[in-house]
C-alpha positions in Angstrom: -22.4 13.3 113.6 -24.5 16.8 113.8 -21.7 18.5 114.6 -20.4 19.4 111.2 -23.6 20.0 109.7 -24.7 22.4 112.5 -21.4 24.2 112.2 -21.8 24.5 108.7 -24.9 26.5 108.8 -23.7 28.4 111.4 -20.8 29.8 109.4 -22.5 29.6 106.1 -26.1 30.5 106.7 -26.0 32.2 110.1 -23.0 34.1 111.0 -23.7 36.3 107.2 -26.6 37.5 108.7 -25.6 40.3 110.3 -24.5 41.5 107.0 -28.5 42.9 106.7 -27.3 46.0 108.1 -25.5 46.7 105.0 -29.0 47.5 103.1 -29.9 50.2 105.9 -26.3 52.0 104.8 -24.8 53.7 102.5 -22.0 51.2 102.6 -18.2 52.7 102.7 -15.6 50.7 102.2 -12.8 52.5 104.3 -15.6 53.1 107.4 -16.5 49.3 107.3 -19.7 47.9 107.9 -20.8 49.4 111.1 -19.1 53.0 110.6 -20.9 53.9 107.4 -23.5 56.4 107.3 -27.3 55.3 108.4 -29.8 55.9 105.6 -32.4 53.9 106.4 -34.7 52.4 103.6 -33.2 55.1 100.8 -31.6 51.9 99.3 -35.2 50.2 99.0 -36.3 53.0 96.9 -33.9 51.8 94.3 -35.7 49.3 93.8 -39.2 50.5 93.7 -38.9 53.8 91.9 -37.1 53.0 89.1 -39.4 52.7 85.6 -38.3 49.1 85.6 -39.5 47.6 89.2 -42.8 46.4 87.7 -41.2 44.6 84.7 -38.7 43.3 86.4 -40.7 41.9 89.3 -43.4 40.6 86.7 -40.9 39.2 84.9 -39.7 37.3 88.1 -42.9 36.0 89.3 -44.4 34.8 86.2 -41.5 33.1 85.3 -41.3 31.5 88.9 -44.7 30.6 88.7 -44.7 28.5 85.4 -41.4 26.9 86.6 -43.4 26.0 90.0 -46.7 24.5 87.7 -44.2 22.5 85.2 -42.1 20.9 87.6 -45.5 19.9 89.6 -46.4 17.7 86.2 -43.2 17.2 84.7 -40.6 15.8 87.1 -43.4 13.7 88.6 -44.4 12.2 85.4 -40.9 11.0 84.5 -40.3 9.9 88.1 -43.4 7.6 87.5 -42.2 6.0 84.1 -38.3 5.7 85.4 -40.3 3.2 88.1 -42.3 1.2 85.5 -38.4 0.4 83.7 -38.1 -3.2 84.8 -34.7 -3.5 83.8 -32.1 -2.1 86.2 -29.8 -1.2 83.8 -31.9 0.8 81.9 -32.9 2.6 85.0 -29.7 3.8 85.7 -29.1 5.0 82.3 -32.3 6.5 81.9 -31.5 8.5 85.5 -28.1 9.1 84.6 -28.7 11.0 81.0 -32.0 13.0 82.4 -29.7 14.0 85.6 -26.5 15.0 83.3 -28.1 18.6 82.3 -27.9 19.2 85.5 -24.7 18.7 86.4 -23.5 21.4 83.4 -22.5 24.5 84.1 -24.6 27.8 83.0 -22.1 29.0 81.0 -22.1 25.8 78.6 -25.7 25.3 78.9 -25.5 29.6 77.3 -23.4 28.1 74.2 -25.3 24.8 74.2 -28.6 27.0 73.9 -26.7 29.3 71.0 -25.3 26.7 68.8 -28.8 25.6 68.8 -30.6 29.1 68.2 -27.0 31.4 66.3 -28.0 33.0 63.0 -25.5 31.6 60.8 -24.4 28.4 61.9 -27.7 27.0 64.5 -29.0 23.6 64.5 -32.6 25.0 64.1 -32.2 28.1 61.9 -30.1 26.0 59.3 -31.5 22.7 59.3 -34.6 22.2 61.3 -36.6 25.7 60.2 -35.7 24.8 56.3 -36.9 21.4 56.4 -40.6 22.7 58.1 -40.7 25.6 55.4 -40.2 28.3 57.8 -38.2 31.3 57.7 -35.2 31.9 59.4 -35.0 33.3 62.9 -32.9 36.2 64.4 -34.0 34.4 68.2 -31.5 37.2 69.7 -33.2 39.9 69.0 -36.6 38.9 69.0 -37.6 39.0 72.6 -41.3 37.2 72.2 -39.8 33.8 71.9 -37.4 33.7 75.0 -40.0 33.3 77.8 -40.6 29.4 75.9 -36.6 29.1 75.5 -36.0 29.8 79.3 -38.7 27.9 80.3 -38.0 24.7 78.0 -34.3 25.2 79.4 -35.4 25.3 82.7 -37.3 22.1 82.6 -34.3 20.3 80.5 -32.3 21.5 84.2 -34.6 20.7 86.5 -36.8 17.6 85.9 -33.8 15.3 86.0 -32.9 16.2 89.9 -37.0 16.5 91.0 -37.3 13.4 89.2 -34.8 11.2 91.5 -36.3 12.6 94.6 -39.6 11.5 93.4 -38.6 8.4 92.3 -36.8 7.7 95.1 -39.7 8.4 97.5 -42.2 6.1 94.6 -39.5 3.3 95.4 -40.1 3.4 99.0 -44.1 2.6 98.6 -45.1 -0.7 99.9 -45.6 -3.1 97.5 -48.4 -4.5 99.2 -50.8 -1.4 97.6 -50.2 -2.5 94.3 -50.4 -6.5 94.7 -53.7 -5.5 96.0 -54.5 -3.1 93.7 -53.9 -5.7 90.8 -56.4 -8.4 93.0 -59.0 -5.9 93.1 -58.5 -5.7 89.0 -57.1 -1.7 89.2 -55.2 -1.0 86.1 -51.7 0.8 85.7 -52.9 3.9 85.6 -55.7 3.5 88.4 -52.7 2.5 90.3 -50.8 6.1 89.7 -53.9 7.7 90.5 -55.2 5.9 93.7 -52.1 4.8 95.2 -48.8 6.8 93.4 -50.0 10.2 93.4 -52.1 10.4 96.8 -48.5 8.7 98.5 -46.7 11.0 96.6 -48.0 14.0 97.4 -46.2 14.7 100.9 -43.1 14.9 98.9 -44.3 16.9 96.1 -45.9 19.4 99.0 -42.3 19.8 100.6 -41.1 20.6 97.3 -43.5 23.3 96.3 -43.4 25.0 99.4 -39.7 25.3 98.7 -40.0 26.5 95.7 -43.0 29.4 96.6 -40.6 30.7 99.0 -37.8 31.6 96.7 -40.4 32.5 94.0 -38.5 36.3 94.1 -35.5 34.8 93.5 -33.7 33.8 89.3 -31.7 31.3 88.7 -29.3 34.3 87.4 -27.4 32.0 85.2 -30.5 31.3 83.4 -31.1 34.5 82.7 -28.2 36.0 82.3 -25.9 33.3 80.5 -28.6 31.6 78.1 -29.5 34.8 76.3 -26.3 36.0 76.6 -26.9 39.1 78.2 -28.4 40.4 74.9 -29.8 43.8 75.0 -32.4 43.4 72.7 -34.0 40.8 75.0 -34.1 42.4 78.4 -38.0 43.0 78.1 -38.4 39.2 78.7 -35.4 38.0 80.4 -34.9 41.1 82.6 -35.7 40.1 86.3 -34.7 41.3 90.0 -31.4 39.3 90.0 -29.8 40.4 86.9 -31.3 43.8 87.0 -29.6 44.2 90.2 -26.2 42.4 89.1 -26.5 44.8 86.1 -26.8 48.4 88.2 -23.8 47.0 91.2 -21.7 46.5 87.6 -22.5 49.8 86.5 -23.2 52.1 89.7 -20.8 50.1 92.3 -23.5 50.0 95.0 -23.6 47.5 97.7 -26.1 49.0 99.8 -28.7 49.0 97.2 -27.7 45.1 96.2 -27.9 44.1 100.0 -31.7 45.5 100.2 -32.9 44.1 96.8 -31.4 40.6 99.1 -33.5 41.6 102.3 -36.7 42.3 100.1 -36.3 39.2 98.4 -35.6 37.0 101.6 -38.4 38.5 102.9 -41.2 38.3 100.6 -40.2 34.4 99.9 -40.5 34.0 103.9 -43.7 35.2 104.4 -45.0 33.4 100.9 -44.0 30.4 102.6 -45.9 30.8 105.7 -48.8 31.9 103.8 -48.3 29.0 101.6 -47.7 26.4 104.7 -50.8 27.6 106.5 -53.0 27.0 103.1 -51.4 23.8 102.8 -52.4 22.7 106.1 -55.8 24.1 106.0 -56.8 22.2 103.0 -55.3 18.9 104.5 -57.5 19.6 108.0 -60.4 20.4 105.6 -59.8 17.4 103.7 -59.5 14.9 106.7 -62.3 15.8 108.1 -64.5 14.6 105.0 
């Protein structure tokens, strides 16, 4: 039964690896892979001598690291009220519309985003903005407010899919915790607190680690599709994935995409250790008191 997972990743995940090489060359199409020219880590310095390597990478780990904090608090949080729905109906529902985002592609989740934000015809520049008394918006031009847009959207994405993990893994706490929970008089939340959370956390730990070790990495749809690739907005929405999409588009370069890959791979590898070791260290430390 193995057998065509472990195939799978050989093909998919393993066998590409060789492909690494490509970022050490300057890759020629009629010489192939292993006859182009050598050049060492000349396509690296594409990446870190351009006057845009610190805003994009900025851009990439801030953004990362909010995503990482909110889907600590909110996936969890939902996961813990879908349990308390006592009807199983409802459950369902309720899993089914918070999971439906996403299932949507990027693209319509771009002109979801825009019939909400567009300057003439918008949900919230032409009916929502009017009725608070505020003045209208140009929100594709004004690059201050997209680092809350892509987050929000992000979090619309995300929380549904963290959610039925967590929930799933709440499901499969004993009973037994809470029935004596409720005989020792805890409360609801004292419950979530004492018995939810502290079970909980294994999962949450697997989930995080995951997440630090692709910190250098965009959902590029994100950030390419919801602001539309607008010019105007790159200060904000600008990160090492679209940045590098942007200059293969324009300069044709496969060498210098490869290496932006191998830096990227690499960095989330070793955050991971780092971040498995702390990890660890803190459980050890907190066993022995």
């Amino acid at each position: 039964m193995m057998v065509p997972g472990l195939l799978y990743l050989l093909i998919n995940n393993y066998l590409p690896m060789f492909g690494v090489i490509i970022a050490f060359k300057d890759f020629n199409y009629t010489k192939g892979i292993f006859g182009s020219d050598w050049i060492g880590f000349k396509n690296f310095e594409y990446l870190f001598k351009t006057s845009d390597a610190l805003l994009i990478t900025r851009n990439t780990i801030l953004y990362n690291a909010a995503f990482i904090c909110l889907n600590l608090i909110v996936p969890t949080g939902v996961a813990i009220m879908l349990n308390e729905v006592r009807k199983r109906w409802l459950s369902r529902m309720y899993q089914t519309v918070i999971l439906l985002p996403y299932l949507i592609s990027m693209v319509i989740v771009g002109y979801l985003v825009y019939a909400m934000l567009s300057a003439d015809t918008g949900f919230l520049g032409r009916t929502i903005l009017p009725m608070l008394g505020l003045p209208d918006i140009s929100w594709y031009s004004e690059p201050r407010y997209w680092p809350y847009i892509l987050t929000a959207v992000h979090i619309w994405i995300s929380a549904g899919s963290l959610s039925v993990i967590y929930l799933a893994s709440i499901i499969g706490i004993d009973p037994e915790y809470y029935e004596a929970a409720m005989i020792d008089g805890a409360g609801k939340w004292q419950q979530i607190r004492r018995i939810t959370i502290p079970l909980l956390a294994p999962v949450i730990t697997i989930m995080t680690l995951l997440q630090i070790g692709r910190i250098f990495y965009s959902d590029f749809g994100l950030f390419y599709q919801v602001p539309l690739n607008a010019g105007a907005l790159q200060s904000t929405t600008n990160v090492i994935d679209t940045y590098v999409y942007r200059a293969l588009m324009t300069l044709g370069d496969v060498g210098m995409s490869s290496a932006a890959g191998v830096y990227q791979s690499l960095v989330g590898f070793v955050l991971v250790l780092v971040s498995n070791f702390v990890v660890r260290k803190l459980n050890k430390d907190h066993a022995l008191f």
